[in-house]
PASEBA-1860 file (N, C-alpha, C; in nm, 3 decimals):
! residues 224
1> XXXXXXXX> 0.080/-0.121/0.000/0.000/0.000/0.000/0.084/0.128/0.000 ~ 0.189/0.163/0.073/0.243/0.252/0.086/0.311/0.280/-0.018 ~ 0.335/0.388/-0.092/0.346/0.458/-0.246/0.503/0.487/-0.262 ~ 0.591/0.462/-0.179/0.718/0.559/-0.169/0.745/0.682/-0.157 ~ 0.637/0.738/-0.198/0.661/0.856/-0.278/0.716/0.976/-0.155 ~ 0.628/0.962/-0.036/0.688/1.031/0.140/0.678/0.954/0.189 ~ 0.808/0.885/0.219/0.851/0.792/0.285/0.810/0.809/0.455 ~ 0.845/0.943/0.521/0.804/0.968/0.660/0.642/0.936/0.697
9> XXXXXXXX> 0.547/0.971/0.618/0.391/0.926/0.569/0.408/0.761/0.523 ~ 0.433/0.689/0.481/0.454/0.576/0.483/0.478/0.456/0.592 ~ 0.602/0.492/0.611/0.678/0.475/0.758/0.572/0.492/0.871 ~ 0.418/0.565/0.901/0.370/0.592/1.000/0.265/0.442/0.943 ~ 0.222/0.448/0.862/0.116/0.337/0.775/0.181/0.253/0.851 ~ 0.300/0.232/0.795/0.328/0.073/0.822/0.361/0.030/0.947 ~ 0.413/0.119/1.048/0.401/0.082/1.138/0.303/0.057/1.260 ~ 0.159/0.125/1.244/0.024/0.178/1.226/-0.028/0.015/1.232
17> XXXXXXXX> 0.003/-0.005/1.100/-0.060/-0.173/1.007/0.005/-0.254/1.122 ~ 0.138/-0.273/1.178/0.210/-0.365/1.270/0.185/-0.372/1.386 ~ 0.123/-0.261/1.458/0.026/-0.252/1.530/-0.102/-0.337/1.571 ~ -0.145/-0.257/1.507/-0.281/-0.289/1.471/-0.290/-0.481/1.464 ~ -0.204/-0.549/1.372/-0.146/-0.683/1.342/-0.175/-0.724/1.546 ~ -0.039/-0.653/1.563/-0.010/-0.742/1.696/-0.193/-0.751/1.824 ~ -0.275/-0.626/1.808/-0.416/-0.632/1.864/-0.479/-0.744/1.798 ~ -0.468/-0.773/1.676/-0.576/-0.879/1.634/-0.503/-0.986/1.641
25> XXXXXXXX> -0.378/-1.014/1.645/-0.344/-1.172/1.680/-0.334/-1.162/1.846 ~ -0.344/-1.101/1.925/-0.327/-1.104/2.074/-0.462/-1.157/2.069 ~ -0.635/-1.084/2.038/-0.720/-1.126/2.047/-0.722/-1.213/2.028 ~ -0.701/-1.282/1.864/-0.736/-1.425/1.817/-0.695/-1.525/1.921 ~ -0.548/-1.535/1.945/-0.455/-1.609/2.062/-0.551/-1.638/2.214 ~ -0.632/-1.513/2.204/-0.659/-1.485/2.343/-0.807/-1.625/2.373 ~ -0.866/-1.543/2.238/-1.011/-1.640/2.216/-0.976/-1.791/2.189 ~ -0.872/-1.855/2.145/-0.823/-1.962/2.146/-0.777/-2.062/2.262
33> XXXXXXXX> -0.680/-1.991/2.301/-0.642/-2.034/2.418/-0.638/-2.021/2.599 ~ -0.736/-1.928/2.582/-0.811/-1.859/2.742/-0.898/-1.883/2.697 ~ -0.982/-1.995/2.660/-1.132/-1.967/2.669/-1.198/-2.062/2.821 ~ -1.118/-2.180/2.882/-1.143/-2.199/2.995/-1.167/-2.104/3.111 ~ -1.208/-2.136/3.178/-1.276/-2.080/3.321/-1.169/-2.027/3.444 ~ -1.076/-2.124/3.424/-0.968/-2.091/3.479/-0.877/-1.980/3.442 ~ -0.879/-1.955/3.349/-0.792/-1.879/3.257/-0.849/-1.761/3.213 ~ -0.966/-1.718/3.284/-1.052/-1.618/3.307/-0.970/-1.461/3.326
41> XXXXXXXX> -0.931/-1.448/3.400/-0.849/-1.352/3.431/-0.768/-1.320/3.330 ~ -0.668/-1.400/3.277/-0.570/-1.368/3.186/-0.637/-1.283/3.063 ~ -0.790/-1.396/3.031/-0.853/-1.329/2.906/-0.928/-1.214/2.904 ~ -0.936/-1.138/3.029/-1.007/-1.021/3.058/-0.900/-0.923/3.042 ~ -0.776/-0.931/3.114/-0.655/-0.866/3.099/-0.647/-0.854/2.969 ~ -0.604/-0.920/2.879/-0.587/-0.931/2.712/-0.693/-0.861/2.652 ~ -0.796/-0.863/2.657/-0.926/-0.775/2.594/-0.938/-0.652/2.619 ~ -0.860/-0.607/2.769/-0.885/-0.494/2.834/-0.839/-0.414/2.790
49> XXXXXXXX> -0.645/-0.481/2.793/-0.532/-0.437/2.773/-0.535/-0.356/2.559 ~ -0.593/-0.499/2.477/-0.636/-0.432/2.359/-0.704/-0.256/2.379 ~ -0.805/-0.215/2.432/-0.828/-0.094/2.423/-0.711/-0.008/2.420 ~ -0.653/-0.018/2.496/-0.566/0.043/2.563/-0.443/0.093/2.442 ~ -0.426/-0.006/2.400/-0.312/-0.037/2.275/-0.379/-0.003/2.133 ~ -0.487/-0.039/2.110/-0.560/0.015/1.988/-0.528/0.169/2.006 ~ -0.597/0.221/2.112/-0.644/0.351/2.101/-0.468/0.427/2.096 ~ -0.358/0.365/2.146/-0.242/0.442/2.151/-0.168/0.419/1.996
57> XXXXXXXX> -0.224/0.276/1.926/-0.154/0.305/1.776/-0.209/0.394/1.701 ~ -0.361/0.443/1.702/-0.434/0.555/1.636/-0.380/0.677/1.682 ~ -0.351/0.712/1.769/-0.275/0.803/1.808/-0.117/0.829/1.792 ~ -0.085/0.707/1.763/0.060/0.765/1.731/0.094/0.812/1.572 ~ -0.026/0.695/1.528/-0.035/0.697/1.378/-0.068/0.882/1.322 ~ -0.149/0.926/1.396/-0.185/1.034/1.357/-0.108/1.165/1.379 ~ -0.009/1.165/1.509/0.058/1.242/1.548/0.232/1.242/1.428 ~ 0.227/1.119/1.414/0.342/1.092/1.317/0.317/1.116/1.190
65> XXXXXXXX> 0.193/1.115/1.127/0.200/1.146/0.985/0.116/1.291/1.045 ~ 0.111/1.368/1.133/0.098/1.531/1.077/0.262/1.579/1.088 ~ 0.310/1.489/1.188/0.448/1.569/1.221/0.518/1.580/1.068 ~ 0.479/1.467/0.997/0.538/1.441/0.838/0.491/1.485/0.733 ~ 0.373/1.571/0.767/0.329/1.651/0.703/0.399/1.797/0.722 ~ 0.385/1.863/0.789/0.434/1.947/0.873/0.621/1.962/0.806 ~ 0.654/1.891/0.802/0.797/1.851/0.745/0.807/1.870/0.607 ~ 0.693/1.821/0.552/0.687/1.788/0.409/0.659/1.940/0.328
73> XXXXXXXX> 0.601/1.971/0.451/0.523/2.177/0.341/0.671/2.225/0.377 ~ 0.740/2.225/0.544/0.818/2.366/0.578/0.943/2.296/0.442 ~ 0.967/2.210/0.391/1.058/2.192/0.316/1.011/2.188/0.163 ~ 0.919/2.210/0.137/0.812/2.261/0.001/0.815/2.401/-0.018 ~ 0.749/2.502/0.071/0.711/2.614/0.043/0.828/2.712/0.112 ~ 0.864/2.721/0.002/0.978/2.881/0.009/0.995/3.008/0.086 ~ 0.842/3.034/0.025/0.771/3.159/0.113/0.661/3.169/0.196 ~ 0.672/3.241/0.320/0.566/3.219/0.374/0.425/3.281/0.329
81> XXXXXXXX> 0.427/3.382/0.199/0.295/3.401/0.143/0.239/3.316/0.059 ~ 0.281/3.212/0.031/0.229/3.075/-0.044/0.175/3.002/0.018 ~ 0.155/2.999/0.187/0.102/2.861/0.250/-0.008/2.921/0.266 ~ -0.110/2.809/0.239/-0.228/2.719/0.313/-0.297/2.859/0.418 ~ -0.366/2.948/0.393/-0.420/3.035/0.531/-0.434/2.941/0.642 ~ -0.524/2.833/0.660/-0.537/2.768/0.705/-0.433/2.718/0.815 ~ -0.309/2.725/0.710/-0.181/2.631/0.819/-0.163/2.771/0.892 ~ -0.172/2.891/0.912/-0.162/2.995/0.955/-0.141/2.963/1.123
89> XXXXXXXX> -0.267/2.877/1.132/-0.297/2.826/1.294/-0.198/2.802/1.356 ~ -0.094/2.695/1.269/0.059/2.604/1.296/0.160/2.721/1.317 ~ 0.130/2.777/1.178/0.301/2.842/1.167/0.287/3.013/1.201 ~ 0.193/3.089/1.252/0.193/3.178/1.337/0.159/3.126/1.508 ~ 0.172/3.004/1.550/0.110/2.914/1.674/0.192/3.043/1.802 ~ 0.355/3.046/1.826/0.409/3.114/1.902/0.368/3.243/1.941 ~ 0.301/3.307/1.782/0.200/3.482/1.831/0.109/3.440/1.862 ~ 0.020/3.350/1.825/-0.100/3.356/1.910/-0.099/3.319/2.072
97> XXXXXXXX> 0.019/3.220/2.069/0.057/3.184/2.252/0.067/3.333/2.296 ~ 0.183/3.383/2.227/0.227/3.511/2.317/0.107/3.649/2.314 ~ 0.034/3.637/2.263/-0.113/3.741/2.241/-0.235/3.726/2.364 ~ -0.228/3.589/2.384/-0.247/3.538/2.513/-0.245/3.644/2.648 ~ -0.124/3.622/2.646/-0.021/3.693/2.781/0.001/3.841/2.792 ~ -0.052/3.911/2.708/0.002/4.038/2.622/-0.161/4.135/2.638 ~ -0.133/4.205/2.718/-0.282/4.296/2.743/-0.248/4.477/2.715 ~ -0.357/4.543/2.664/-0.328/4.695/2.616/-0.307/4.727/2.501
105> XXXXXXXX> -0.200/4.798/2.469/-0.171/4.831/2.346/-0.067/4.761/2.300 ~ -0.018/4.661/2.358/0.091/4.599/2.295/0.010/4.474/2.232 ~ -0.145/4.436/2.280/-0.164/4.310/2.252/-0.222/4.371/2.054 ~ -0.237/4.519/2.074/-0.261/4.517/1.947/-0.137/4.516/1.846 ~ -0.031/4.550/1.864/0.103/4.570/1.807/0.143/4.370/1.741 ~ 0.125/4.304/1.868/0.127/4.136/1.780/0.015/4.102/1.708 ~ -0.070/4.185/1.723/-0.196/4.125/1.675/-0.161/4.198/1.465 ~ -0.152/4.267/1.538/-0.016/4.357/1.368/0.101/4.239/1.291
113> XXXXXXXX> 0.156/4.217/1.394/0.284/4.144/1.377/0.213/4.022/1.279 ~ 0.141/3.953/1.350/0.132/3.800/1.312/0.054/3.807/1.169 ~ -0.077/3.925/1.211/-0.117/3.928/1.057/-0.012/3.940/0.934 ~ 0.069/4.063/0.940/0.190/4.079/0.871/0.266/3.958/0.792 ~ 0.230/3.884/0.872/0.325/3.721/0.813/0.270/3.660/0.693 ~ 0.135/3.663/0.691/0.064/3.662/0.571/0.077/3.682/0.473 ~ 0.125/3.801/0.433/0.215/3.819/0.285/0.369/3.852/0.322 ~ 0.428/3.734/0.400/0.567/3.782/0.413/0.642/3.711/0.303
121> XXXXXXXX> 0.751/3.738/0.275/0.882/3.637/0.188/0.992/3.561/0.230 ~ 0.928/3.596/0.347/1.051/3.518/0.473/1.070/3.373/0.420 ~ 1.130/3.299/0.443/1.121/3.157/0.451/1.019/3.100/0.572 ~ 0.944/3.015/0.517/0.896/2.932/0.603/0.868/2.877/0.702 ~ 0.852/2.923/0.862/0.895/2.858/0.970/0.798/2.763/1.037 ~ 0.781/2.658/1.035/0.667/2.587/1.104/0.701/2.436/1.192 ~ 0.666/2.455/1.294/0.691/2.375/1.456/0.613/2.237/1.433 ~ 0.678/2.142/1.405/0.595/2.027/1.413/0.541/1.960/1.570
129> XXXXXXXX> 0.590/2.067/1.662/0.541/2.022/1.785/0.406/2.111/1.854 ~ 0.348/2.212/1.710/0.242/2.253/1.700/0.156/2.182/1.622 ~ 0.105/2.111/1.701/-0.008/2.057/1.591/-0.147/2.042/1.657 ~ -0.246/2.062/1.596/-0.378/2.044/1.624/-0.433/1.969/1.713 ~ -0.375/1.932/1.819/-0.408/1.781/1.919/-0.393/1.873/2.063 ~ -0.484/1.789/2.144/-0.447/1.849/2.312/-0.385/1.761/2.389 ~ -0.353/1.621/2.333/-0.279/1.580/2.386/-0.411/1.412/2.476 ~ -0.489/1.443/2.459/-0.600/1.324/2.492/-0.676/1.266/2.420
137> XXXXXXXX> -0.735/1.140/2.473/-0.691/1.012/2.388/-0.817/1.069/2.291 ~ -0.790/1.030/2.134/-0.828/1.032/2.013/-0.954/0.990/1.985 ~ -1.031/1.099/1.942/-1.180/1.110/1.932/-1.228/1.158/1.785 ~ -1.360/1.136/1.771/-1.353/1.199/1.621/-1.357/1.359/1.587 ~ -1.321/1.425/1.689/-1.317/1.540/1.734/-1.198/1.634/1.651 ~ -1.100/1.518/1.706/-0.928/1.557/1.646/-0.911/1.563/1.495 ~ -0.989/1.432/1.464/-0.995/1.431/1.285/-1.072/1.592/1.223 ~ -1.170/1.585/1.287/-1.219/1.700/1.253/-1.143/1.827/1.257
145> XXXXXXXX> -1.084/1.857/1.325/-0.985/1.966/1.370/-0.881/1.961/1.280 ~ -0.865/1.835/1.298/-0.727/1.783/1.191/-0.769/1.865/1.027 ~ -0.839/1.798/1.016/-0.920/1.850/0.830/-0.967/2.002/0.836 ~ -0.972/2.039/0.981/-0.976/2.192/0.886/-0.864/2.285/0.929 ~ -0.777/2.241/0.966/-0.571/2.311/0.959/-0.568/2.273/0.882 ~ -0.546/2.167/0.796/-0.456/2.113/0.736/-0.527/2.126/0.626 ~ -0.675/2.126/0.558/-0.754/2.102/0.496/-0.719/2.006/0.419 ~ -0.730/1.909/0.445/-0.684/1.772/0.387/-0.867/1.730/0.295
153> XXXXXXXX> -0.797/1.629/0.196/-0.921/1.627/0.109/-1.042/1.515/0.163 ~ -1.148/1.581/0.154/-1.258/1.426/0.130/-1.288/1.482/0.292 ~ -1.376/1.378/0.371/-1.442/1.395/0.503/-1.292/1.361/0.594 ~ -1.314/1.382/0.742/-1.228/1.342/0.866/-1.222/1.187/0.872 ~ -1.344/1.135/0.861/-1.386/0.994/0.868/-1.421/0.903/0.764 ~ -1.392/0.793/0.761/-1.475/0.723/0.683/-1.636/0.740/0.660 ~ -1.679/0.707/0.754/-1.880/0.683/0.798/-1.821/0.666/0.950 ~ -2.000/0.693/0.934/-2.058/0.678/1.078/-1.994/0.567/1.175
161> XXXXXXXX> -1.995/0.468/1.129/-1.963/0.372/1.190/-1.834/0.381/1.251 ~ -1.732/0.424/1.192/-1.622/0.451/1.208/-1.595/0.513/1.339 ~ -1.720/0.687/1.314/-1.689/0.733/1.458/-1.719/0.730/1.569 ~ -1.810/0.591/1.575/-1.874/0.564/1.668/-1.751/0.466/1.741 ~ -1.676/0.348/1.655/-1.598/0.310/1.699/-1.503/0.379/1.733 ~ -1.459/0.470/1.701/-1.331/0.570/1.737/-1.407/0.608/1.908 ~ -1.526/0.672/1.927/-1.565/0.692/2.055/-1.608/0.617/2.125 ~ -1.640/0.477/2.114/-1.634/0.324/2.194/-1.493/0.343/2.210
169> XXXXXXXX> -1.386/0.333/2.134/-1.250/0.284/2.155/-1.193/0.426/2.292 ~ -1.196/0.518/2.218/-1.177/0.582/2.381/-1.266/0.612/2.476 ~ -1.355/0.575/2.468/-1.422/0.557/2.659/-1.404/0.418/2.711 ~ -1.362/0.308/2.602/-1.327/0.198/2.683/-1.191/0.237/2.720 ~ -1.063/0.251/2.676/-0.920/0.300/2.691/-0.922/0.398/2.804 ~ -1.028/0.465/2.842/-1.009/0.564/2.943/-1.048/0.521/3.042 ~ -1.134/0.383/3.057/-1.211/0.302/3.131/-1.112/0.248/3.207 ~ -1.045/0.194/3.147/-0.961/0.113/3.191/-0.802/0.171/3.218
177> XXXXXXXX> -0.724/0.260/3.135/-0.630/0.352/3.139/-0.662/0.410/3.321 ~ -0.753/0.437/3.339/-0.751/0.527/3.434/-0.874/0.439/3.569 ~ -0.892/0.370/3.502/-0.912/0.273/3.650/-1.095/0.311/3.709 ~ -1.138/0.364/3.589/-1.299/0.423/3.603/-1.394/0.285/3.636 ~ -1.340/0.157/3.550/-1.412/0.032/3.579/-1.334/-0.043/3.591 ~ -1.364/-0.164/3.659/-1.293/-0.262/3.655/-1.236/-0.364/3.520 ~ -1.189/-0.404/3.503/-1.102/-0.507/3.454/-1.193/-0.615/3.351 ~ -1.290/-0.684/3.451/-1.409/-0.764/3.378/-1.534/-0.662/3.369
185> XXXXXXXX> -1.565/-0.551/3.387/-1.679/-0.532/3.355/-1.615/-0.494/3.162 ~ -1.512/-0.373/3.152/-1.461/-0.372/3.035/-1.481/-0.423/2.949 ~ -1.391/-0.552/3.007/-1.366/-0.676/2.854/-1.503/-0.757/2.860 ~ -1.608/-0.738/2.964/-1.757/-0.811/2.909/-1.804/-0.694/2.814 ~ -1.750/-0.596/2.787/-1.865/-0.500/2.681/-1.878/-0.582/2.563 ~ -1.801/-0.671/2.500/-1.791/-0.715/2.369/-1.702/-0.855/2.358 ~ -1.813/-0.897/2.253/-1.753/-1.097/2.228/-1.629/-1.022/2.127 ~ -1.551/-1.111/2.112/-1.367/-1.115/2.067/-1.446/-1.068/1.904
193> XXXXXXXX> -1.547/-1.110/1.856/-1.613/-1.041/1.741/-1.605/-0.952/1.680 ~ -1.658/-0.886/1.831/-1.686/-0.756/1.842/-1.607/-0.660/1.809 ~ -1.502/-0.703/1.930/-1.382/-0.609/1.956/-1.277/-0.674/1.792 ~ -1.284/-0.762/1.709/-1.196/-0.771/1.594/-1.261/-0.653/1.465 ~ -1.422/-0.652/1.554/-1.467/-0.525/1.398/-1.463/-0.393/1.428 ~ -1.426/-0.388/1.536/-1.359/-0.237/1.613/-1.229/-0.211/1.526 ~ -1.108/-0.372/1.546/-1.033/-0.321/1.521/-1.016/-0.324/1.381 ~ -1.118/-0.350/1.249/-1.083/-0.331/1.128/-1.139/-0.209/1.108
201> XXXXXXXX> -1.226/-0.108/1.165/-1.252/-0.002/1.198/-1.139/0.117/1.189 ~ -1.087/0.054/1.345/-0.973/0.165/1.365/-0.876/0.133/1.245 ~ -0.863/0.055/1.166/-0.796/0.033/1.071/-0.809/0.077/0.946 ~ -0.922/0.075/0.932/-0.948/0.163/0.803/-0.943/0.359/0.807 ~ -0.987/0.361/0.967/-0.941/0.490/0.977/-0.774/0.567/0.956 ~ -0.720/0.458/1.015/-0.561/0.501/0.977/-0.525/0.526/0.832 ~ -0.610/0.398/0.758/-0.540/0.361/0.604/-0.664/0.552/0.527 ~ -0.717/0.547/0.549/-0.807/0.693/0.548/-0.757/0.790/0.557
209> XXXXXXXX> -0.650/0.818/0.646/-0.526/0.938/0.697/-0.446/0.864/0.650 ~ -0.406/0.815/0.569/-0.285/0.828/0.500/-0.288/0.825/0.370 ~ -0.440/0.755/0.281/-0.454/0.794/0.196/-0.500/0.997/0.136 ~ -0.542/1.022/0.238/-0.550/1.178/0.230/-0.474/1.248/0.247 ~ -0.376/1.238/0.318/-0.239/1.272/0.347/-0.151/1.244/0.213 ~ -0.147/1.149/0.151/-0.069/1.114/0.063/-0.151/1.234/-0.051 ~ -0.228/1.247/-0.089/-0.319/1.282/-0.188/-0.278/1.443/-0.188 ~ -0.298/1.472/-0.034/-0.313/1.643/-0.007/-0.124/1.656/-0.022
217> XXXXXXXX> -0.039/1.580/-0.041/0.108/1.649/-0.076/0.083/1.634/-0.231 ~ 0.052/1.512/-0.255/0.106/1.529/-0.406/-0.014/1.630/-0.495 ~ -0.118/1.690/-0.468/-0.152/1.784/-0.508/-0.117/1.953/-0.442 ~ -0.031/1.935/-0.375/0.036/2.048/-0.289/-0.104/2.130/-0.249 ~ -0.189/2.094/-0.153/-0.321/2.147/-0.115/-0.247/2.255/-0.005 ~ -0.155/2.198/0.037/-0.069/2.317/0.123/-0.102/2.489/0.079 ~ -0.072/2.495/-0.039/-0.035/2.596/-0.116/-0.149/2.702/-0.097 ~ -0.131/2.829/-0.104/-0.242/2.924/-0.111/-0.320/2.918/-0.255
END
């Protein structure tokens, strides 16, 4: 699947896909060989523990191919009056922090400044450790946010279905991440079924962000 073509966008796929791999053979393994009574425990742990791990490869997946996005424009676009208004959010991010903090007549003087950048000729400057995320666990919230910085092509999501599993997958991960339920109530939400069409779900969502990602460089959507 992966095109060559941005290797750093690639590189997040595939490791994304290896992921994802190791959740559905832990399940399969799990439903196989814990299915005794005795072995109860182990297989609640394993089901639990999946949330947990799903929801952190969607998240890394996504944080790694914007960071490679992010990489891919500041080493594309020359000038900073060619980018994306949009990416404006990213690559003016430090004036809007400091506009924040800044009260009177000086808050109007940055409020000058940052517009200014807009038609500047400067070179390029943009923080890949600014990116559209707050930092908690991955909702269909972020995609959304995601697609309109970046304006990446087509919807945030696949379908519905998708974001329903994306918001099953983190309230179970937070369920359990943070100790809200126990252990077996968790892993009774769903037969090994269940939780395998979750994870071709979260899977198609990844392969979704990276096919749009791939799409939005090689048509340089970056660009003003």
């Amino acid at each position: 699947m992966p095109s060559g073509i941005f290797p750093a966008v690639d590189a997040s796929l595939t490791d994304f896909g290896n992921r994802v791999d190791e959740v559905r053979q832990s399940l399969y393994y799990c439903d196989v060989n814990f299915a005794r009574t005795d072995t109860r425990l182990i297989r609640q742990g394993v089901r639990a523990s999946s949330y947990v791990y799903l929801a952190a490869s969607i998240e890394v997946h996504l944080n790694d191919t914007l960071t490679a996005l992010v990489d891919e424009i500041t080493a594309s676009v020359s000038r900073t009056l060619d980018l994306r208004l949009s990416l404006f959010a990213i690559a003016s991010s430090p004036v809007f922090d400091a506009i924040s903090d800044v009260r009177g007549l000086k808050n109007w003087s940055r409020r000058c400044e940052m517009l200014s950048t807009i038609e500047s000729t400067d070179p390029l400057r943009m923080d890949s450790g600014d990116l559209p995320l707050d930092g908690r666990t991955i909702r269909p919230e972020h995609f959304e946010s995601v697609w309109r910085v970046f304006g990446l092509p087509g919807v945030p999501l696949p379908g519905s279905l998708h974001s329903l599993a994306l918001r099953d997958l983190a309230d179970s991960r937070n369920d359990v991440a943070h100790g809200n339920q126990r252990l077996a109530v968790v892993a009774g939400r769903k037969s090994v079924d269940d939780m395998l069409r979750m994870v071709v779900r979260v899977e198609e969502i990844g392969l979704h962000l990276w096919t749009a990602a791939s799409k939005y460089l090689s048509q340089k959507s970056y660009l003003r």
